[in-house]
C-alpha positions in Angstrom: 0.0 0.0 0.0 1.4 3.5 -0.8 1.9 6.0 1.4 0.5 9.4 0.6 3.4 12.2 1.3 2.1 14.8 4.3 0.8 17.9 2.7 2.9 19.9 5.4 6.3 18.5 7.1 8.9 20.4 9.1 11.8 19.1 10.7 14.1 21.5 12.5 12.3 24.8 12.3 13.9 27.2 13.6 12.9 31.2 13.5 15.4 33.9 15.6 14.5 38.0 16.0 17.4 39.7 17.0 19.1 37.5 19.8 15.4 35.5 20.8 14.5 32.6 19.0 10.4 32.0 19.2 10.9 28.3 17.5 12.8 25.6 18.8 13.5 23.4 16.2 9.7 22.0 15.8 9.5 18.7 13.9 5.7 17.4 12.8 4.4 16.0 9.6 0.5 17.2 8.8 -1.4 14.6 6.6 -4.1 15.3 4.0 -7.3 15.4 4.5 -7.2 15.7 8.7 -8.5 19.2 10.5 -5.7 20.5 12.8 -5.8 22.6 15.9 -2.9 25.2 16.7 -2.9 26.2 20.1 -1.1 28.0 22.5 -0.7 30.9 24.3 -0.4 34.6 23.0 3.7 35.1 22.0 3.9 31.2 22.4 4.6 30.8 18.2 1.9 30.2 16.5 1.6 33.1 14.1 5.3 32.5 13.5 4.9 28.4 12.7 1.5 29.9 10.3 3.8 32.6 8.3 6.5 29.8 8.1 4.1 27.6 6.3 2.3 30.3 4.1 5.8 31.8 3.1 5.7 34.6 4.8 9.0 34.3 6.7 12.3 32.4 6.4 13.3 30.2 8.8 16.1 27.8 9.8 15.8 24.2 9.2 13.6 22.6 6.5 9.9 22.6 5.7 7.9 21.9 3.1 4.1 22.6 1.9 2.8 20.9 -0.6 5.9 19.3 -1.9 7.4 22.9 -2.1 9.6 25.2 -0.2 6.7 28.1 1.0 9.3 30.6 1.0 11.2 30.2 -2.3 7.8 28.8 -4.1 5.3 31.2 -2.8 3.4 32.4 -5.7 2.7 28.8 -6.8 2.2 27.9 -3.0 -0.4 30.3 -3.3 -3.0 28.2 -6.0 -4.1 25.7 -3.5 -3.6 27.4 -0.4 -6.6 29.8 1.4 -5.2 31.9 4.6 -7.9 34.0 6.8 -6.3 35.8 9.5 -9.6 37.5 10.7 -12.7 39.1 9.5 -11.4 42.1 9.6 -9.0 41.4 6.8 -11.4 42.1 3.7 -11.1 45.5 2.0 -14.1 47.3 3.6 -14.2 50.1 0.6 -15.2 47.6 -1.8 -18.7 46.6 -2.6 -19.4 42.8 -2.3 -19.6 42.1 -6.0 -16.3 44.1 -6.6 -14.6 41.6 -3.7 -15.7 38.9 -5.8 -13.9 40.6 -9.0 -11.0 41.3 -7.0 -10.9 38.0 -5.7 -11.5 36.7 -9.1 -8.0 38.3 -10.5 -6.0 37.0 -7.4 -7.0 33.3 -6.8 -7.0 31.1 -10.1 -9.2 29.1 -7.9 -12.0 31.1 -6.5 -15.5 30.7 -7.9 -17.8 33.9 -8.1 -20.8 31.3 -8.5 -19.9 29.7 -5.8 -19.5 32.6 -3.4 -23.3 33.7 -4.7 -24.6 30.2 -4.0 -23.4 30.2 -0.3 -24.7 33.9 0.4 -27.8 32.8 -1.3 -30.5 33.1 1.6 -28.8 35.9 3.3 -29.3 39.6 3.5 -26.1 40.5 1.6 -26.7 42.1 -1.7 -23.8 42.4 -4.5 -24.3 45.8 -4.6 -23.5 46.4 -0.4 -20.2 48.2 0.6 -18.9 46.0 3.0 -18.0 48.5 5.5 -21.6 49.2 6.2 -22.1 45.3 7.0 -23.0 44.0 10.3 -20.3 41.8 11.9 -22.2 38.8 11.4 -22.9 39.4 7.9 -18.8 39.9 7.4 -18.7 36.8 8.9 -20.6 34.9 6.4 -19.2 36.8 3.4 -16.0 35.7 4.6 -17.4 32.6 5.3 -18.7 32.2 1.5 -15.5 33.9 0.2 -13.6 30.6 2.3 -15.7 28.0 0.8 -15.6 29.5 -3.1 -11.8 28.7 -3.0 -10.9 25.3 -4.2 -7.5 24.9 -2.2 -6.3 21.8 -0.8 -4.6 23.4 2.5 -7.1 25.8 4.3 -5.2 28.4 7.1 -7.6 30.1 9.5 -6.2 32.1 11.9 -8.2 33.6 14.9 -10.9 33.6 12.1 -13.9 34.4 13.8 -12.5 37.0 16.4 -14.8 39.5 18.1 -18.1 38.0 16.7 -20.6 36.4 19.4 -20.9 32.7 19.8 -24.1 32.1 17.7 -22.2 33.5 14.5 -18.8 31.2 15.7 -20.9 28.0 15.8 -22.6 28.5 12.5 -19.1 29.7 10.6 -17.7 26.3 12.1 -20.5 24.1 11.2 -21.0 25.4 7.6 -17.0 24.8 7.4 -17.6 21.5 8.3 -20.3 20.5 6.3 -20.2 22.4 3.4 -16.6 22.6 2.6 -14.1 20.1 3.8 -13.3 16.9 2.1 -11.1 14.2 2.1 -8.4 16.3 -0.6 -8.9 19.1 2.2 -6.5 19.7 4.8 -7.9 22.5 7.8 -5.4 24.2 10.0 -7.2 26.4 12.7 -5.7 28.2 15.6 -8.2 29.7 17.8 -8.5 30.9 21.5 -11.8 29.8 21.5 -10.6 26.3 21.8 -14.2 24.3 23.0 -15.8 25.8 20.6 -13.7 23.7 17.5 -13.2 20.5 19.7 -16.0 18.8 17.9 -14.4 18.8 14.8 -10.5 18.4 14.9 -9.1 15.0 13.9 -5.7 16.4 15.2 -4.6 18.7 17.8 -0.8 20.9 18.3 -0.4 23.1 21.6 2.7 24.6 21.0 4.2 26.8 24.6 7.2 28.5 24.3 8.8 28.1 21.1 8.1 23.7 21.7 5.2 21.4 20.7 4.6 19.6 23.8 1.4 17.7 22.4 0.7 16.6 18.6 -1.8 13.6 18.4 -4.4 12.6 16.8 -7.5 13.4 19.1 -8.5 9.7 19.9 -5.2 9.7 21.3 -6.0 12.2 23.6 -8.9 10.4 24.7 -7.0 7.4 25.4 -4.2 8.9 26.8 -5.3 11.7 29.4 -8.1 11.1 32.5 -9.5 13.7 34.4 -10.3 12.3 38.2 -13.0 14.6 40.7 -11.8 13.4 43.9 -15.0 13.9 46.2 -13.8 11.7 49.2 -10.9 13.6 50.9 -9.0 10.5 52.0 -8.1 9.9 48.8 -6.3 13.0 47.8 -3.0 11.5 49.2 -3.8 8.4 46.9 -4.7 10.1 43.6 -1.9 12.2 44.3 0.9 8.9 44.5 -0.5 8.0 40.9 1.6 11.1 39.5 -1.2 13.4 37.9 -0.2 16.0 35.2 -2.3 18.9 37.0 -4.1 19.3 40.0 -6.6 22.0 41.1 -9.4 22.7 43.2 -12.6 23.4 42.3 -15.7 24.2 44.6 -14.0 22.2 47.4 -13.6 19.3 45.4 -10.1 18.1 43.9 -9.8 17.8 40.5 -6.7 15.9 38.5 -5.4 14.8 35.4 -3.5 12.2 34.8 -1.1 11.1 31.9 -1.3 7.3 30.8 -2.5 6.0 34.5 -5.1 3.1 33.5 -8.4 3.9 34.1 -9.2 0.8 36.7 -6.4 2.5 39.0 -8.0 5.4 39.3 -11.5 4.6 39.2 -12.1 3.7 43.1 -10.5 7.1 44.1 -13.5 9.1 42.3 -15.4 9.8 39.0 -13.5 9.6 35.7 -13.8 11.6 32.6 -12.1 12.6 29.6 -10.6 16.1 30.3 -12.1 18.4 27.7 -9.4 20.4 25.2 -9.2 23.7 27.3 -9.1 21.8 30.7 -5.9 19.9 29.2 -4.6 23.3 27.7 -4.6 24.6 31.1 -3.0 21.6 32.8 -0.3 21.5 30.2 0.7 25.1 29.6 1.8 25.7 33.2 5.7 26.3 32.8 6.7 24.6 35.4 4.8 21.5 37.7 1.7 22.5 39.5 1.2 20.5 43.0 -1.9 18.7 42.5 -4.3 19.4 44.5 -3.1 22.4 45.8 -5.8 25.4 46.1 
């Protein structure tokens, strides 16, 4: 059976300002047709790792996109790639049929019918300036401006920043059900974490410079446990097992744990699957949290 290249690999990337280096040498291999999460803190790396892959800027080390270099290959990068780094990004002056012109004239692969179809339904009108759109309605112009580009590799970036949660959920579900396929690859990074949990295959947090998880997100189901420690005298028992993170919470004591069966922990309390930002916040801590400390 052949194995299919990954449509993004680095090995060794490394990216300096001045005397401080933001990467440290990251290695991962993204396959085709998975949707990846990218999270981490603010200043942790992320927007450096995205502008690595899209081209933007050179780093040390090797990494490829597509098959290509993004930095020496960027125009051709370019016809099967689709970045958003927020809504904010489209050209308010325009009118929404001249966006579609314009847009027309920069990607070989965007689709004016297309765009049309998925605004079809909505209160946007070719002839609207953008800048006297609501935010929602930016949101599903940009939305429909996403999902008229035929591009294999998809980069979102903050994408739906500042808009309220019922406009998040539907720009995530449309995504999901009206664009991707199985040619499709999906990068997101989001702060908004919970919200995109339901639909990654993969997830990246990246802290400092390092990736400290990159696994698929049945992995992460298998691998991390999340123990609510109700009965007191078994703090000092939970704790011997070695959790990852301890907190507590409304005078209960609440761990995670990394790789400890399930049948040893499950007389010492109730047992669940930690959810993405609960594991973000028991992983990101610089240095080792006592568990169960208040």
């Amino acid at each position: 059976m052949t194995i299919e290249a990954p449509i993004i690999s680095a090995r060794g990337l490394r990216k300096r300002f001045g005397k401080s280096e933001v990467l440290h040498g990251l290695d991962f291999d993204i396959p085709a047709g998975r949707i990846y999460g990218l999270v981490g803190h603010n200043g942790a790396g992320k927007t450096t790792t995205l502008n690595a892959l899209l081209g933007l800027t050179q780093c040390e080390g090797r990494i490829e996109v597509l098959g290509l270099d993004p930095f020496a290959h960027r125009a051709e990068l370019m016809n099967n790639v689709a970045f958003i780094s927020d809504v904010a990004s489209l050209p308010r002056f325009l009118r929404v049929r001249e966006l579609f012109a314009l847009l027309t004239n920069i990607h070989p692969n965007f689709s004016q019918e297309k765009a049309r179809d998925f605004l079809a339904g909505t209160d946007i009108r070719p002839e609207a300036r953008i800048k006297n759109l609501s935010k929602g309605m930016i949101a599903q112009l940009h939305l429909a401006v996403v999902m008229a580009i035929d591009a294999k590799l998809l980069v979102l970036d903050e994408p739906t920043l500042g808009l309220d949660i019922t406009y998040r959920k539907r720009f995530y579900r449309r995504l999901l059900e009206d664009y991707m396929t199985e040619e499709r690859t999906l990068l997101i990074t989001t702060h908004q974490v919970d919200e995109i949990e339901f639909m990654l295959s993969d997830i990246m947090f990246i802290r400092d410079g390092e990736l400290i998880v990159h696994m698929q997100m049945e992995t992460v189901n298998e691998k991390y446990v999340q123990l609510v420690v109700s009965d007191p005298g078994n703090i000092e028992k939970a704790r011997a097992l070695g959790p990852v993170f301890g907190e507590t919470r409304f005078g209960q004591t609440v761990m995670i744990f990394d790789g400890v069966p399930r049948a040893s922990l499950a007389p010492l309390g109730q047992l669940s699957t930690p959810t993405l930002s609960d594991l973000f916040v028991a992983l990101m801590q610089r240095e080792t949290v006592n568990a169960g400390a208040a």
